[in-house]
N, C-alpha and C positions, 0 to 999 in steps of 0.2 A: 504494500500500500504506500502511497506517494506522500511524503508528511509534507506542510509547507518549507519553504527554506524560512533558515533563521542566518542573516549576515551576519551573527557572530561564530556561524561554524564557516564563513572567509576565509581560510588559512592555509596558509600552505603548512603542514606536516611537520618541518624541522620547529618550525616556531611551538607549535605543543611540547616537543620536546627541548626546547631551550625552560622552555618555561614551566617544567616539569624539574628539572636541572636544578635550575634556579630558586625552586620553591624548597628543593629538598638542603638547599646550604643556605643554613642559618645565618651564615655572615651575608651572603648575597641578597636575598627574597625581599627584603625589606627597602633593599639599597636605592635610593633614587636616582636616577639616568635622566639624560636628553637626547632624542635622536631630530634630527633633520630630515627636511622631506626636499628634498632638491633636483635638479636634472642637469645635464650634461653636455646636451646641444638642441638647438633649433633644428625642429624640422624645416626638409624643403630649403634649407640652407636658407630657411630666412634671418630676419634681423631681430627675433623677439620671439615671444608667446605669450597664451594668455589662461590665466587661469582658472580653471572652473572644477566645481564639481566639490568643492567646500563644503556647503552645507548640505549635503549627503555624508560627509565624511562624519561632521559634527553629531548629527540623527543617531548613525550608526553608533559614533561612539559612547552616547547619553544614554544610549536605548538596549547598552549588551549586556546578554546574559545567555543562561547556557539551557537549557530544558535538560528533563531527568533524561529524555529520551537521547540528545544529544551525548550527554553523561555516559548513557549506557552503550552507546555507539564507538566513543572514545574509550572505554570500558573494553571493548570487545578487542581493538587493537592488542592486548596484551601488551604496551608500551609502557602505563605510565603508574606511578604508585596509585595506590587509594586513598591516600591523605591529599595528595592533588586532585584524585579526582571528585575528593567530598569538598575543598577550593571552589572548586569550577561551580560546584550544586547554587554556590551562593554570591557566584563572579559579578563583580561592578568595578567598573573605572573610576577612580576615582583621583586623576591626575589632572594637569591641566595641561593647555593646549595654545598658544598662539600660533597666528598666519594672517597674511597680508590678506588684504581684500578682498571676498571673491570678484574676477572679473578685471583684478591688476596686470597691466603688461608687467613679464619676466622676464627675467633672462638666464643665462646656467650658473649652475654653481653657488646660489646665494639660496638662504635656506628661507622658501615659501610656505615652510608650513615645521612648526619645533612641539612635539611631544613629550611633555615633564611630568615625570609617573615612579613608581615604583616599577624595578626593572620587570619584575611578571607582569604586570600590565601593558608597558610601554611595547614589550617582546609581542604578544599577541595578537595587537591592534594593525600589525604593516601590512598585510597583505590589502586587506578591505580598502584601505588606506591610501594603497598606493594603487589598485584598480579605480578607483573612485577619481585620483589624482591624475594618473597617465591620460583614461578613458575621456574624459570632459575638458581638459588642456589640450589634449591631442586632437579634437573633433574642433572645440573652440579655436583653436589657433588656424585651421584648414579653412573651417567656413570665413573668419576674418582673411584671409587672402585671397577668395573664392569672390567675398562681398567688395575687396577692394580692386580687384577685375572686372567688377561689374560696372563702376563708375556711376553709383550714385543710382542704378537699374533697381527696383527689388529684387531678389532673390530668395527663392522658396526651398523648404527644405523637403525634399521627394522620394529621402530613403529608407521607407520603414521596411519594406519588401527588399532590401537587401543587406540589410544593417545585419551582424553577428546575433541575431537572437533578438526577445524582447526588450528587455533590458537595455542595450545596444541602443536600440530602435526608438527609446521612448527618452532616455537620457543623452541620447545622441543628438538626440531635437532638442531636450534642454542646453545643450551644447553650443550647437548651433546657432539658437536665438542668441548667445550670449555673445557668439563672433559675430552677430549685425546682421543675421537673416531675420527678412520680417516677417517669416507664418512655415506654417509646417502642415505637410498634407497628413501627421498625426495623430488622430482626433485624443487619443490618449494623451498625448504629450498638451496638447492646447487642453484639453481638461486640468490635467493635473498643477500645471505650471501657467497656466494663464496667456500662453500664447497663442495670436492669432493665427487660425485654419486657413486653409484656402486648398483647393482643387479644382479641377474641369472635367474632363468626361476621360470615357474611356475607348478606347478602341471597338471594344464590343455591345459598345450603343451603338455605332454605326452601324457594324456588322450584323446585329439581329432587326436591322429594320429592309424591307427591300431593295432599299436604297440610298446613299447617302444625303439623298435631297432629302426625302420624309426622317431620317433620323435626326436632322440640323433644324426642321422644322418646330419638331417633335421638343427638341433642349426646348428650342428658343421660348417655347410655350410654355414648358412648365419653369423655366429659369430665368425669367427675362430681366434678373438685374444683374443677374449673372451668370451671361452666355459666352462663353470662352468653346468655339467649334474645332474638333482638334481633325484639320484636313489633312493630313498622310495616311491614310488608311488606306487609300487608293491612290490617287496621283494628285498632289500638292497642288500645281498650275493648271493641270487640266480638268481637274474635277472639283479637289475641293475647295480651292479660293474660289472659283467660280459661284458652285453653292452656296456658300458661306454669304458673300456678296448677294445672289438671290435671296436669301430667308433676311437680310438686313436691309436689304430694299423692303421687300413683302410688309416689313413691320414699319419699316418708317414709311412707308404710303399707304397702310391700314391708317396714319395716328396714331402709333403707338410703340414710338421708335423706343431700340434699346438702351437702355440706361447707363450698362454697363456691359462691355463685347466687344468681341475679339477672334482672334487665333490662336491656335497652338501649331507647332510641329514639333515630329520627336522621332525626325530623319533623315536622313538624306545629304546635302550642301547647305549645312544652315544656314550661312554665310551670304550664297547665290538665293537660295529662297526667301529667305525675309528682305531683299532686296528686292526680287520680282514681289513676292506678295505686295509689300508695301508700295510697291508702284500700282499695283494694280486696282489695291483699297484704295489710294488718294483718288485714281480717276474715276472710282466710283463714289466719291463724294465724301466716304468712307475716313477722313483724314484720324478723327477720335480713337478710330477702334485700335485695339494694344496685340502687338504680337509677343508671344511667351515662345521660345521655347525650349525643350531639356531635350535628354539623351546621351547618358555619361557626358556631363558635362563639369570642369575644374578650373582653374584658374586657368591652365594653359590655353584651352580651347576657348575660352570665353575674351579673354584678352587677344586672339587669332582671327574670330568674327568678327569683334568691332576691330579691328585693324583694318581688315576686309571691308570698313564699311555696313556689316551688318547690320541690318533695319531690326532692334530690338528693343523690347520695352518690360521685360522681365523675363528672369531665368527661372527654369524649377531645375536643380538638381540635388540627385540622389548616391548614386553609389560612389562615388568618387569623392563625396562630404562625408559621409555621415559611416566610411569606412577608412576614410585619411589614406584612397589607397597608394599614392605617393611615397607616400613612407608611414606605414600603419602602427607605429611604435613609438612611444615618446622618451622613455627610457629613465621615467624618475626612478630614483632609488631611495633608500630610510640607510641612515648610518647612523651610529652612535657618535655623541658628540663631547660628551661628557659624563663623567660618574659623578654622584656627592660622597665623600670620605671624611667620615665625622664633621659633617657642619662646611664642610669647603668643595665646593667646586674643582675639580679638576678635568681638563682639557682632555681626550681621545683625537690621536688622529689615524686614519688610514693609508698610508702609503706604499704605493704602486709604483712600479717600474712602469708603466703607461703614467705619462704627466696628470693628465685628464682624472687618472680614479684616486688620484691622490687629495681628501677631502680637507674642508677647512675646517677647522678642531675650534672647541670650545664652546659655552655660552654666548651669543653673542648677539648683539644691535646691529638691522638694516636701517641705511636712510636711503631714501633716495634725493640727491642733489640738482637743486633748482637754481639758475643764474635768475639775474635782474629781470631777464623776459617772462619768466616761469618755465622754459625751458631744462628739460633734464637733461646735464649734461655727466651723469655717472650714477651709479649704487656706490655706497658705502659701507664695507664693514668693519664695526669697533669691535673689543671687547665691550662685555656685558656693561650698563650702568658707564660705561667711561663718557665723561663731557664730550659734547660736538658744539662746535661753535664755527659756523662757517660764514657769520659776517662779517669779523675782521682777515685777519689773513691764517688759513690754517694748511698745515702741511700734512699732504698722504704722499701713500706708496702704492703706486701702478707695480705689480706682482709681475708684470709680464719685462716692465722695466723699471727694477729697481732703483738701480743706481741714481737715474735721473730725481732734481730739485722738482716737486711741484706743489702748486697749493690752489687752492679754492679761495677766494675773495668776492665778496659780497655777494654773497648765493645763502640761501634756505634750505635745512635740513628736514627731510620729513619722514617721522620713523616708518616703517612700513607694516612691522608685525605689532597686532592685538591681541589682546588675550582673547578667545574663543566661547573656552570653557575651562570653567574654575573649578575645584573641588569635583570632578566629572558630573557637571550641573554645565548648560548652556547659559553661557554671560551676553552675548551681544547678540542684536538682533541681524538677521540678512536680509538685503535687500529681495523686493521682486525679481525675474529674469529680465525682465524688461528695462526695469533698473538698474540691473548687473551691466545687461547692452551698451544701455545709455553712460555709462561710467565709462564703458572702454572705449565706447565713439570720443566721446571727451577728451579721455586722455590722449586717443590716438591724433584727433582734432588739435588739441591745445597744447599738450607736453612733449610728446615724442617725437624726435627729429624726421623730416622727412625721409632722409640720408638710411635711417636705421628701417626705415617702412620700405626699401627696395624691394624687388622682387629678385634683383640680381647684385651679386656683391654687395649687400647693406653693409654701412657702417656698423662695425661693433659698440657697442655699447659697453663703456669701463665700469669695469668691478673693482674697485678702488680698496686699500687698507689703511687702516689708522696705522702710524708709526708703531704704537705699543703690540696691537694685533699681530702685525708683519712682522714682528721684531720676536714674537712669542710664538708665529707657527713655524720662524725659520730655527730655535731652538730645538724645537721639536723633530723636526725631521733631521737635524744633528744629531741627535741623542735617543734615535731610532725610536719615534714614535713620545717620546718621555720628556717631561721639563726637568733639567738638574734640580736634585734637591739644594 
């Protein structure tokens, strides 16, 4: 018999067992940690990403706990003691949590999301964690480059029949809306999440009437504020513009022209055809009506038609959004950042013969840095608690070039990460999806270089360190991972 899922059995396997480990050494089980939720590079070799999928993450971790039946599941592994697993019978988080915004532009390497818990808890929590993190960043950051090929077009989101599963399919649209698509042909997703729906017909309305003039008829009558007639069913130029143009005569010389109407195609030479079509509506008077249309369609293609000229007045696309199939992987990871040892903090770092996997250790404060325009021209990372003061003159260190003198002068620091959840109770509120949207249009509008919004070669965007910071992770990787006592 099929039980519902519970997201707190999320896990990959080793984490039961770290945390089974952990529970059973007295000196450790109690111990409080931080881990980081960060990632490594842009997809699509863009200049940034965006994040989403937050407050799913929050839900989840306010809301976990174990059923007897889960127990008895984990039970059946033969794995783990039974003092852990009478634990689990009564499991709650009870740690806290900060992270940036939902809906903030990132970038790699700086920690978007820090988990402060007791090490059994903190251990348990990554996988949910980080599918919740990868999945809705990874989707969000595609549709934002998807929407900014469209140049200011709507663009709808058309993947729930291709999306990886439900889930996928319904979060993927939350996703989505939050990279600046305006509607999703989801009806679940616009339910749950408040986004606006939109759809048009389908290929087999055409097909079960006798003809494609009585099935366009047929819309227009029962839809007529919203007659969107999709002509590739049969031949684009030869039949169904044609039609299309008949039944929007027919209505505007009954008296009772359409309100709202259009085309679809979802075929052929997009490029060529919504060229002809739209020559062909203007000379039938037809100048209003909007042509859509999809058909694996991505940033490449869409930015290829309007080069071409393409005659377009909004996009729906599907598999290629709402599967990232470009590059379908975002690649955040959860690292340990820090242990507490008797009352003190101490620093964890990672280091990898690969540059890249080598993490930044410690507690620590994001800003992000604002010149005189409000322009961001860096992130910053401190140590925890240390002063920032960036309107007289202050000096960091560029990690990639140290050596060089630099400093920030008259510019505004603005911290990045909030506390979440406190005591594993939800502290701050989150915005709508639409709200989320609207935040990332903004900053992408008002803050972010344009340089860094390329599609090709963007400027990087510096990850910047306080002296003290730099000075304390370059210690560490001397002394193999450890700060001298």
């Amino acid at each position: 018999m099929n039980k519902a899922n519970n997201p707190a059995m999320m896990m990959d396997l080793y984490e039961l067992t770290m945390a089974n480990g952990y529970f059973l050494n007295d000196e450790m089980k109690n111990t409080r940690v931080a881990f980081d939720v960060f990632y490594r590079r842009n997809p699509d070799g863009g200049g940034f990403a965006v994040f989403a999928g937050l407050e799913q993450i929050v839900s989840y971790i306010t809301s976990m706990h174990f059923s007897d039946e889960d127990v008895d599941y984990i039970r059946s592994l033969n794995l783990y003691d039974e003092r852990f697993l009478e634990y689990l019978k009564t499991f709650r988080f009870h740690g806290d949590v900060y992270a940036f915004p939902e809906g903030t532009i990132i970038y790699p390497n700086e920690p978007v999301l820090t988990v402060v818990a007791d090490i059994v808890e903190a251990q348990i929590v990554e996988t949910e964690i980080l599918a919740q993190f990868n999945h809705q960043s990874l989707i969000a950051t595609k549709a934002r480059r998807i929407v900014r090929a469209a140049k200011g077009r709507p663009v709808s989101d058309f993947g729930a029949r291709r999306a990886h599963g439900n889930d996928a399919a319904v979060y993927g649209a939350r996703a989505c809306a939050i990279g600046g698509v305006s509607s999703t042909a989801t009806v679940l997703a616009g339910e749950k999440f408040g986004i606006p729906v939109s759809g048009t017909m389908a290929h087999s309305w055409v097909m079960m009437f006798d003809d494609e003039l009585s099935a366009f008829r047929a819309f227009a009558e029962r839809y007529p504020d919203n007659c969107t007639l999709l002509v590739d069913t049969y031949d684009v130029v030869e039949s169904g513009v044609p039609n299309a143009i008949k039944v929007f005569s027919e209505f505007r010389d009954a008296g009772k022209p359409l309100s709202r109407f259009g085309i679809r195609i979802d075929s052929g030479d997009l490029a060529y055809l919504t060229k002809k079509s739209r020559a062909m509506l203007d000379e039938a008077g037809f100048t209003d009506a909007k042509i859509v249309i999809s058909n694996s369609l991505d940033e490449v293609t869409i930015r290829s038609i309007l080069a071409q000229g393409g005659c377009v007045d909004a996009f729906g696309v599907g598999e290629r959004m709402i599967t990232a199939k470009s590059e379908p992987v975002f690649g955040g990871v959860y690292k340990l950042c820090a242990v507490n040892d008797g009352g003190k903090w101490k620093p964890r770092i990672k280091i990898s013969d690969t540059v890249e996997k080598t993490t930044n250790p410690g507690l620590k404060s994001v800003y992000r840095i604002y010149d005189k325009n409000g322009m961001a021209v860096a992130d910053l990372l401190t140590k925890a608690g240390e002063p920032v003061d960036v309107t007289g003159k202050y000096r960091f260190v560029d990690p990639e070039r140290p050596w060089k003198l630099l400093f920030f002068e008259n510019c505004t620091a603005k911290p990045l990460q909030e506390q979440v959840v406190r005591n594993g109770e939800k502290c701050a509120e989150s915005g709508s999806v639409m709200e989320i949207a609207e935040y990332v249009k903004h900053q992408l509008s008002h803050e972010i270089w344009p340089e860094e919004q390329r599609f090709e070669n963007p400027h990087p965007h510096y990850l910047d360190m306080s002296p003290e910071y730099y000075e304390m992770k370059m210690q560490m990787l001397s002394h193999n991972g450890r700060l001298p006592e």
